[in-house]
N, C-alpha and C positions, 0 to 999 in steps of 0.2 A: 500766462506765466505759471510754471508748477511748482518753484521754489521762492519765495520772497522771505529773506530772513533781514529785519532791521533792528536796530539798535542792540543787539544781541552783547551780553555781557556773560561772564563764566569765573566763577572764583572757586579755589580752592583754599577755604578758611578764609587768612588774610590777604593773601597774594588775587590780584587781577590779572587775569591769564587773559584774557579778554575782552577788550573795551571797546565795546559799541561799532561792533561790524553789521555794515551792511553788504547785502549780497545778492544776486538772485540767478534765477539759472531757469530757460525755458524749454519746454517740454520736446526734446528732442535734441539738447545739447547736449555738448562734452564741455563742461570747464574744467579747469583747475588752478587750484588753489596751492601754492609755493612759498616758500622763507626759508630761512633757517632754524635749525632744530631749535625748539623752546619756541617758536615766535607764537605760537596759540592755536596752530592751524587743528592739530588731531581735538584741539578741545571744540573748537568750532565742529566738525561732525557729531562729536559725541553730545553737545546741544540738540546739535541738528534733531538727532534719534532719540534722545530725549535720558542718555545714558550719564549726562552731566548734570547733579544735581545742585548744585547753585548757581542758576541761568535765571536772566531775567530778558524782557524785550519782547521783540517780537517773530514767528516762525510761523507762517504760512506757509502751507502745502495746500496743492490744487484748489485753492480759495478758500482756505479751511484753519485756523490756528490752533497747531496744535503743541504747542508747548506745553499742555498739561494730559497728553494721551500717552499711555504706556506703551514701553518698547515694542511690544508682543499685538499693539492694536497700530500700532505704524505698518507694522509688517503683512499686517491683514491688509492697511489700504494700500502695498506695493512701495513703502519706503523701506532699505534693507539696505545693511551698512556691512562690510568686510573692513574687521578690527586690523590695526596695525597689531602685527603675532600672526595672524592668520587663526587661531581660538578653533582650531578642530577640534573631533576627539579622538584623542589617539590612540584608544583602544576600541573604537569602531572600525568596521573595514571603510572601504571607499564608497562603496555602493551604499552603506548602512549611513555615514556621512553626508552622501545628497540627499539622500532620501530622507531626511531629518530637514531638510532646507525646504521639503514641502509641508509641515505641519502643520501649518494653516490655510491649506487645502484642504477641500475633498468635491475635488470632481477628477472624471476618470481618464486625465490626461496626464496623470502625472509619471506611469511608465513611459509614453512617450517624451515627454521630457528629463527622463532619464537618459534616454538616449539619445536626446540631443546636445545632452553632457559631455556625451560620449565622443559626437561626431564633432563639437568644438575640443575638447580634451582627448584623442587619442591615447596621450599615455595615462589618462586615468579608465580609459576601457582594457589595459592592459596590464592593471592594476587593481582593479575592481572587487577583488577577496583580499586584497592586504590591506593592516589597519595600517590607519591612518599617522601613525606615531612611527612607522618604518618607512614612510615616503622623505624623498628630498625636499630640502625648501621649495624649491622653485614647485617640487608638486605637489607640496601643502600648500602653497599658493595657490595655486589650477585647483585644488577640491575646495579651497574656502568661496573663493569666485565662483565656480558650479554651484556648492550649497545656496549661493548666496542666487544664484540664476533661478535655481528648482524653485524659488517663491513666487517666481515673475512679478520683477520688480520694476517698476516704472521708473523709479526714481533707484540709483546704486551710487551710494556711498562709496569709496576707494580711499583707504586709511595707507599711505606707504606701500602700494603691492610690487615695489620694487627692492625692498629694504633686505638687505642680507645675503641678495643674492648675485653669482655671478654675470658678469655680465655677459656673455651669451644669454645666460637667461631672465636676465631684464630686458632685454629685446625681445624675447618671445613672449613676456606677460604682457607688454605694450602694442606688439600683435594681436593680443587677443584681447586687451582692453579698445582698442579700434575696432575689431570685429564687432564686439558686442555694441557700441554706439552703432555703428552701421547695421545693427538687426533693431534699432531703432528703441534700445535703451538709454534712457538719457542717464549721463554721467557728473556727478563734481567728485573729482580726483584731489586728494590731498598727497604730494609729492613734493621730496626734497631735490629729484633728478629733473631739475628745471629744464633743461633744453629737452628731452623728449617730451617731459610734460606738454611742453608750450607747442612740439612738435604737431602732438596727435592732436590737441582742445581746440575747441573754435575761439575761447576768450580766457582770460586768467588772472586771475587776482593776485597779488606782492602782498604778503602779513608779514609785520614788522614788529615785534614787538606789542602782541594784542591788536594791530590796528594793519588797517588796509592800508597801504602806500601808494601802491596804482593799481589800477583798472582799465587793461583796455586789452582790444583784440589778441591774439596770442601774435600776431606777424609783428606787430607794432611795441609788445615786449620783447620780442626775440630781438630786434633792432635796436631798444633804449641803451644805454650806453651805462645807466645805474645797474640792470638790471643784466646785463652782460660781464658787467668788474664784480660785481656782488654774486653771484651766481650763476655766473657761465664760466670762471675760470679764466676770465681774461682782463690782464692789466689796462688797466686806463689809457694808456697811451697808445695799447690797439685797439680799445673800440670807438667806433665811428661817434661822432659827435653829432647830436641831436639836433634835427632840423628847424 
């Protein structure tokens, strides 16, 4: 297992934004994680990564807990997280923007994984001298994903990499969130666009309100009938009743 997160809490002052989720995600999966805006999910990553400061419980990575390791030493052991904003800069070019997502390298493959930036993001090799703050959403997206590749990361965080965008090209960020599981990065996806979510993950968690609701395979949510009227867009009366 490379992720094992229990009992995990997150407050902001008074407010409990998050009550005691458990979760876990193994080495080679896609999940994701779904609700409605507010339910706790972007707090649950920013625990994860260690960017929420009043967390309590527990945060295993690769058999190791690390709820009290700094953002910048997660990233050394391959956990790396792309903020909901996408957090470019946007008066660096494109090329100066991945290459900022190798910082905590230094061995000499980090040009070639520039270009393999390149050869997953074609429109950021044909962008590659413009800063960052004159790109589209959609390809502020595509460099905060690349930066966030340039680290090789075993474990990728995904905060909304749908959010603002149209949709033509939220189908092409879930293209290439697919690719990248398939080049054998494991993913937990936090998303509001629950039917692709559930499309591309192998399993998916429901937050509700700080707390998990269900858990189970992504085929077997796409099918629930709560989880169809609540966040598929569909009335009660069309969807299929529970076995």
């Amino acid at each position: 297992m490379l992720l094992e997160v229990t009992g995990l809490e997150v407050r902001y002052g008074g407010i409990r934004a998050v009550k005691g989720v458990d979760l876990t995600v193994d080495d080679g999966e896609l999940i994701c994680l779904i609700g409605a805006n507010g339910a706790g999910k972007s707090s649950v990553l920013r625990a994860i990564c260690g960017s929420a400061i009043q967390r309590s419980g527990s945060v295993r990575y690769a058999g190791e807990d690390i709820l009290s390791l700094p953002v910048h030493e997660l990233a050394r052991r391959g956990l790396v997280m792309v903020p909901e904003g996408r957090g470019i800069f946007p008066r660096l070019s494109v090329e100066e923007n991945l290459v900022m997502g190798a910082y905590v390298r230094a061995d000499a493959e980090i040009s070639r994984d520039l270009e393999l930036q390149y050869e997953i993001f074609p429109r950021l090799k044909e962008r590659r001298a413009q800063t960052g703050g004159t790109l589209s959403g959609g390809e502020q997206q595509m460099l905060a994903i690349g930066r966030a590749l340039m680290s090789r990361p075993r474990l990728l965080l995904l905060d909304e990499p749908s959010m603002g965008l149209a949709p033509m090209l939220v189908a092409k960020i879930f293209d290439i969130v697919r690719d990248i599981a398939a080049r054998g990065v494991t993913i937990l996806l936090v998303e509001q666009n629950a039917r692709l979510a559930l499309e591309i993950a192998r399993r998916g968690y429901v937050m509700e309100s700080g707390e998990i609701s269900l858990a189970e395979d992504s085929k077997t949510l796409l099918a629930d009938s709560r989880v169809r009227t609540a966040y598929l867009g569909e009335s009660a009366d069309l969807a299929p009743r529970d076995k």
